[in-house]
BAPA-814834 format. One line per 3 residues: their letters; for each residue x, y, z of N, C-alpha, C, CB. Coordinates in steps of 0.2 Angstrom, whole numbers. Glycine has a CB too. Layout:
REM residues N
a = X,Y,Z,X,Y,Z,X,Y,Z,X,Y,Z ~ ...
This chain:
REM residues 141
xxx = 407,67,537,402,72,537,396,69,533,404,79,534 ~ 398,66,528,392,61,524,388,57,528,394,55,519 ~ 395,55,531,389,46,535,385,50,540,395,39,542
xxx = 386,54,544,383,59,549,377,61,547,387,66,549 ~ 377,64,542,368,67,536,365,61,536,369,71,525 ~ 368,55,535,365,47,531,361,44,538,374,40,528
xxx = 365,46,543,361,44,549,356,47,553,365,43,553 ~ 357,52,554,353,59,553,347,57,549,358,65,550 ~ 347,56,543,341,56,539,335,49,539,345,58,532
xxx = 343,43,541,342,36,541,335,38,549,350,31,542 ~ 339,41,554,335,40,560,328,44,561,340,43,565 ~ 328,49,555,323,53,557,317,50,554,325,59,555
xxx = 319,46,548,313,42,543,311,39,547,313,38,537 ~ 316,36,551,314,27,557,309,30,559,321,23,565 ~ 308,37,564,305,39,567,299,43,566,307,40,569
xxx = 299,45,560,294,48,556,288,40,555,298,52,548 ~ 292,34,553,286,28,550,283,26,557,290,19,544 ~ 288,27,563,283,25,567,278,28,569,286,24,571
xxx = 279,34,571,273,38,570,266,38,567,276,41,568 ~ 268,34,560,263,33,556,259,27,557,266,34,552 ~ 262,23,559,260,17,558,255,17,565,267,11,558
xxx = 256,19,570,252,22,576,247,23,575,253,26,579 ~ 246,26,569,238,28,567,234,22,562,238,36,561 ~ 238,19,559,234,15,556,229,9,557,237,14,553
xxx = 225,7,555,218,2,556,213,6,555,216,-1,562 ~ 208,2,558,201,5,558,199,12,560,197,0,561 ~ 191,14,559,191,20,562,184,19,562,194,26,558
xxx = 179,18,568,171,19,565,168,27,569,165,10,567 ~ 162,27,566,158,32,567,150,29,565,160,38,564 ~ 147,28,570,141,24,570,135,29,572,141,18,575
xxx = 130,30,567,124,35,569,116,31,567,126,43,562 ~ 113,35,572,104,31,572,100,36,573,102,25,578 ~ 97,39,566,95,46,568,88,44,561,101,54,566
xxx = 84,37,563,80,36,558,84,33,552,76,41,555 ~ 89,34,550,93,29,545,98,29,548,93,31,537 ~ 101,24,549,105,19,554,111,18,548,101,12,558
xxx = 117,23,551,124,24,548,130,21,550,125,31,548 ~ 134,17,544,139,15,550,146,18,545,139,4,553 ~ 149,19,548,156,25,543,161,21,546,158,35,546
xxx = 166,18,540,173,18,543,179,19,537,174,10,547 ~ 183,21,542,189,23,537,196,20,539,190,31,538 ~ 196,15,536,203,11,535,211,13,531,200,5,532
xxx = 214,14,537,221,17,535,225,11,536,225,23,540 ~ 228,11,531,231,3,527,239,7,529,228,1,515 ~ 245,3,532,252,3,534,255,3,526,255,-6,539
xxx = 252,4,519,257,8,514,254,13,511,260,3,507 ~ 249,17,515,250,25,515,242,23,512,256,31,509 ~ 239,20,511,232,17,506,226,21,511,231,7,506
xxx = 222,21,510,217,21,513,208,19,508,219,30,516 ~ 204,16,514,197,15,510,192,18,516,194,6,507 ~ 188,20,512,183,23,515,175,21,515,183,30,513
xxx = 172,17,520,163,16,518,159,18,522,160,10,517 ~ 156,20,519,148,22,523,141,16,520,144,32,521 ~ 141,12,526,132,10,524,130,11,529,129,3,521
xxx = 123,13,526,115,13,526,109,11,526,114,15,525 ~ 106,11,532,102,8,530,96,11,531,103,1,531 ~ 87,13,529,83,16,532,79,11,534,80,21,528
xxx = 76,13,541,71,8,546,65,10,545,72,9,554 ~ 60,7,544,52,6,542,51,9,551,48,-5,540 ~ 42,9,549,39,11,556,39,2,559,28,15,555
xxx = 41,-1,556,40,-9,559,46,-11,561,38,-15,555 ~ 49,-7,561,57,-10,562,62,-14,555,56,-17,570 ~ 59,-13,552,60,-18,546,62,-12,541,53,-23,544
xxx = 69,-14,538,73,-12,533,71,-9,529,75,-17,530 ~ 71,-5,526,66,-4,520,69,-2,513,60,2,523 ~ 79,1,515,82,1,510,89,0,512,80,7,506
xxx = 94,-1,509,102,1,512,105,2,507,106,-6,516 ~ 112,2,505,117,4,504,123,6,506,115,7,502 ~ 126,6,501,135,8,502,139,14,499,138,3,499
xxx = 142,18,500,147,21,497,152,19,500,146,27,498 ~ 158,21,493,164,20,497,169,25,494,168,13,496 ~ 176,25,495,180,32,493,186,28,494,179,39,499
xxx = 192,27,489,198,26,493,204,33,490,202,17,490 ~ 208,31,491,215,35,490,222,34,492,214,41,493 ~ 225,39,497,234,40,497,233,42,505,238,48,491
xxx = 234,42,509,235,47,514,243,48,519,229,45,519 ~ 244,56,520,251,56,524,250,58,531,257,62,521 ~ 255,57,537,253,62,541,258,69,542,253,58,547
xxx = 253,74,544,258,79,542,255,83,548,259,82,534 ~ 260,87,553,257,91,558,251,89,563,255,96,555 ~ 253,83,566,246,79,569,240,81,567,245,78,576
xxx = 239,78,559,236,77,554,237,71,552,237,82,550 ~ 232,70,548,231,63,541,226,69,538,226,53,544 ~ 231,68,531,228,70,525,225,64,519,234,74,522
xxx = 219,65,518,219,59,512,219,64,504,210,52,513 ~ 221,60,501,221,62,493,219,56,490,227,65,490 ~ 217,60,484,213,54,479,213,57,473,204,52,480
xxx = 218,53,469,219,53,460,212,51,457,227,48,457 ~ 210,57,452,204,56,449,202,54,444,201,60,449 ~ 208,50,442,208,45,436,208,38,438,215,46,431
xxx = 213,37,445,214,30,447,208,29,453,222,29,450 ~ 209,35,459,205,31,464,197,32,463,208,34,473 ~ 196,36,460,188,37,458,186,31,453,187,44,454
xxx = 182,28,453,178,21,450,170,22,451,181,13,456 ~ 168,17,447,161,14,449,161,15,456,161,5,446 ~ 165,10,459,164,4,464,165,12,470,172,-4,464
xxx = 171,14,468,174,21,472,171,28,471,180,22,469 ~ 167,29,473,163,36,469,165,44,473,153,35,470 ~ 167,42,482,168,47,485,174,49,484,168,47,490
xxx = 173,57,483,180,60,481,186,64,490,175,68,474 ~ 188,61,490,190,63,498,198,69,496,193,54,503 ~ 197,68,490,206,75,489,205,77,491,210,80,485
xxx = 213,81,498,212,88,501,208,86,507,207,93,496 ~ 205,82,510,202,83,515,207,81,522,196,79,513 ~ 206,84,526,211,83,532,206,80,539,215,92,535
xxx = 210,78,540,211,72,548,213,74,554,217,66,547 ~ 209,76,558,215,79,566,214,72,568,211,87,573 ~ 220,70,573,222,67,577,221,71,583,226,66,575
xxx = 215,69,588,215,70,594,217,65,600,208,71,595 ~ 217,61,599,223,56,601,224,50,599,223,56,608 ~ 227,45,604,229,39,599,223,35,599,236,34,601
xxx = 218,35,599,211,31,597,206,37,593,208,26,605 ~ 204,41,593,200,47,592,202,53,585,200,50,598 ~ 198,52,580,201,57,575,194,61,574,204,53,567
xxx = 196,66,571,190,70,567,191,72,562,189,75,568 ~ 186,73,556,187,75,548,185,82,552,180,71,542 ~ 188,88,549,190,96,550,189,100,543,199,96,553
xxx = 191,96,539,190,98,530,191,95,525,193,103,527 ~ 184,96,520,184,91,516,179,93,511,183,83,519 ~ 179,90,506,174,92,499,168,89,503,176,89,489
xxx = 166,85,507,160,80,507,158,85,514,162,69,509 ~ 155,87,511,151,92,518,151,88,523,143,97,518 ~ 148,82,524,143,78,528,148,74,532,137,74,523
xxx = 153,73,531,161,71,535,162,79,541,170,70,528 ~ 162,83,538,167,88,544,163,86,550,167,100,543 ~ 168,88,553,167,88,561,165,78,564,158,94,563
xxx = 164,74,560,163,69,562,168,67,568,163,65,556 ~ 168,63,571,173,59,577,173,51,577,170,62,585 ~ 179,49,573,179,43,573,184,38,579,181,43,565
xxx = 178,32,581,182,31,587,189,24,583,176,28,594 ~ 195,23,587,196,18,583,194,11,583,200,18,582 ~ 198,7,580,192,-2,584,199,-3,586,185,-11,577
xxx = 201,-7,591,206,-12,593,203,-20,592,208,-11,601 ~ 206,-23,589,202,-30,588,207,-34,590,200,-31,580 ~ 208,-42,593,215,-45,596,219,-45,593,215,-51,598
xxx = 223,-46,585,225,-44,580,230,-36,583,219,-44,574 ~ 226,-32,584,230,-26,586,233,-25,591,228,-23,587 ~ 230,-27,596,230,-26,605,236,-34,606,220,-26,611
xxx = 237,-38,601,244,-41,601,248,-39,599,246,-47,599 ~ 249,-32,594,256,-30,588,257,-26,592,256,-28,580 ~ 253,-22,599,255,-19,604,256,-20,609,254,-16,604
């Protein structure tokens, strides 16, 4: 009866990491609405996750005129074709790290396509991130 639970539990995690690992890499979302946005959200294969946005604003000349960066990291699980990210606000908050992403949920609309659905950063919901396949990927599959 032990070994039975042991296999049972053994098989279900095998299947549960695959699952997961399916979602991980890149993620972008690219906007040009007078300041020209490029968003990505990288899900790292040991639950990790980082998050940037840069910016940059365009002159009447076409010329640069300011840019920048934000970024965000954390934890993320999948749960209920969801990705949740969390972020400890002693460790993953920094200088360097300033966005606060705890609590914010991920739908999974299919296997290349996500959406931010809720989150403290107003300016994420509803976003639609596509993912990138780079040759690195499209060989591990």
């Amino acid at each position: 009866m032990k070994l039975r639970l042991l296999i049972f539990f053994l098989i279900t995690s095998l299947i549960s990491c695959s699952q997961t690992d399916k979602y991980v890499g890149e993620y972008i979302f690219n906007q040009n609405s007078g300041i020209k946005q490029r968003y990505k959200l990288i899900l790292n294969s040991n639950q990790t996750f980082e998050f940037e946005q840069h910016w940059a604003q365009i002159g009447m000349d076409n010329e640069t005129q300011a840019t920048g960066t934000e970024r965000g990291k954390g934890t993320w699980i999948f749960k209920h074709k969801s990705i949740i990210l969390s972020c400890n606000s002693e460790t993953d908050i920094t200088q360097d790290y300033r966005l606060d992403f705890d609590n914010t949920k991920v739908r999974i609309l299919n296997d290349s396509i996500i959406r931010f659905t809720e989150s403290k950063l107003f300016w994420v919901k509803n976003m639609e991130f596509k993912k990138e396949f780079n040759k690195a990927t499209q060989q591990r599959l």
